[in-house]
C-alpha positions as CSV (number, residue, x, y, z in Angstrom):
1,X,-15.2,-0.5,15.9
2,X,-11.4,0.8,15.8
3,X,-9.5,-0.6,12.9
4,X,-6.0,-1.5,13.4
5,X,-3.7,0.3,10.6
6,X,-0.3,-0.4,9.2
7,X,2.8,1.9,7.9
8,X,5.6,1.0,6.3
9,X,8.7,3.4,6.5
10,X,12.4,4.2,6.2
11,X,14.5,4.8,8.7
12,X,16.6,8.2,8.6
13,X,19.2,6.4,9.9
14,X,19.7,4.4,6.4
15,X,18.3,7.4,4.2
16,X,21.2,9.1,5.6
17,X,23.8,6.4,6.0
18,X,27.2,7.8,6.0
19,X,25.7,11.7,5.3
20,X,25.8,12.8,9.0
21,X,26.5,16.8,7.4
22,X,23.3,16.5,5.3
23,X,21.4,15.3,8.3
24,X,22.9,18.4,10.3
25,X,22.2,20.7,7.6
26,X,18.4,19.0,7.0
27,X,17.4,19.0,10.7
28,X,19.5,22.6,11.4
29,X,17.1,24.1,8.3
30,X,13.9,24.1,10.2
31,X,12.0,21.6,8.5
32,X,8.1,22.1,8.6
33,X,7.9,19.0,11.1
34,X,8.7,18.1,14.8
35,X,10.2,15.6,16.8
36,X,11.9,15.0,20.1
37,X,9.9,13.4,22.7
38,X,7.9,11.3,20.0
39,X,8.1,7.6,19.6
40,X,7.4,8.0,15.8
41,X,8.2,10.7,13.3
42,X,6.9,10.0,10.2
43,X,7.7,12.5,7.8
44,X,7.4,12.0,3.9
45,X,10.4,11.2,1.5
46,X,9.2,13.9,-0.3
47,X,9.9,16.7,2.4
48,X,13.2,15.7,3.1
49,X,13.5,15.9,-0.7
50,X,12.4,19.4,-0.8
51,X,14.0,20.6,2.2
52,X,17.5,19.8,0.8
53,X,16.9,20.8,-2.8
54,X,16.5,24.1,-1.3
55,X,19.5,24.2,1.1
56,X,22.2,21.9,-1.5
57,X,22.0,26.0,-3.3
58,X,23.6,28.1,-0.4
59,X,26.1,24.9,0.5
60,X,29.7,26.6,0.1
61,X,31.3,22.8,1.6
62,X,31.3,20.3,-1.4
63,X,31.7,17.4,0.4
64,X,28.8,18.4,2.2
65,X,26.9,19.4,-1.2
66,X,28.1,15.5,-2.5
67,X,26.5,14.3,0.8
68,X,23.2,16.2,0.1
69,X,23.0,15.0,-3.5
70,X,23.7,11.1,-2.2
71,X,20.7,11.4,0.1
72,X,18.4,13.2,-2.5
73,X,19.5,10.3,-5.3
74,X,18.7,7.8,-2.4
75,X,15.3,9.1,-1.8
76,X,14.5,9.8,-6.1
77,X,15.8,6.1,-6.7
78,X,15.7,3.9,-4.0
79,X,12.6,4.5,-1.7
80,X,10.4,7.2,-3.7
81,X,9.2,10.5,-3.1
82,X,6.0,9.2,-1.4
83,X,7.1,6.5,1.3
84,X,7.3,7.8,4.4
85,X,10.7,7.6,6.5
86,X,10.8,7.6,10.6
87,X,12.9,10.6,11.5
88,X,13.2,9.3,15.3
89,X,15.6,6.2,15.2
């Protein structure tokens, strides 16, 4: 018998409220995930984590280096490193 499951998740949109250039920088690095003609993209908090800790180094903008760190504090603080967050909203 199939067994209906359940996810809970964050939506990108609200990870990344008011941090469009770390959005642009986090989807413009190639992140080991896809999207695009998906209904769902669940992606861990974690990754995103990762993915800017690694590009917040080569940012030259410091606005854009404040937005990254906002987002990264959000994530660390307010949702975890393990919840998962919908990058398709």
């Amino acid at each position: 018998m199939l067994e209906k499951k359940t996810c809970e998740f964050y939506e990108a949109s609200d990870v990344f409220e008011d941090c469009r250039e770390a959005f642009n920088r986090f989807t413009h690095s190639e992140p080991e995930c896809s999207w695009g003609d998906n209904h769902r993209t669940l992606v861990r908090a974690s990754l995103i984590y990762d993915v800017l800790d690694r590009i917040i180094d080569d940012e030259d903008d410091v606005d854009v280096e404040l937005e990254i760190e906002a987002v990264m504090v959000r994530i660390k603080e307010q949702i975890g490193l393990d919840s998962y967050v919908d990058l398709e909203n």
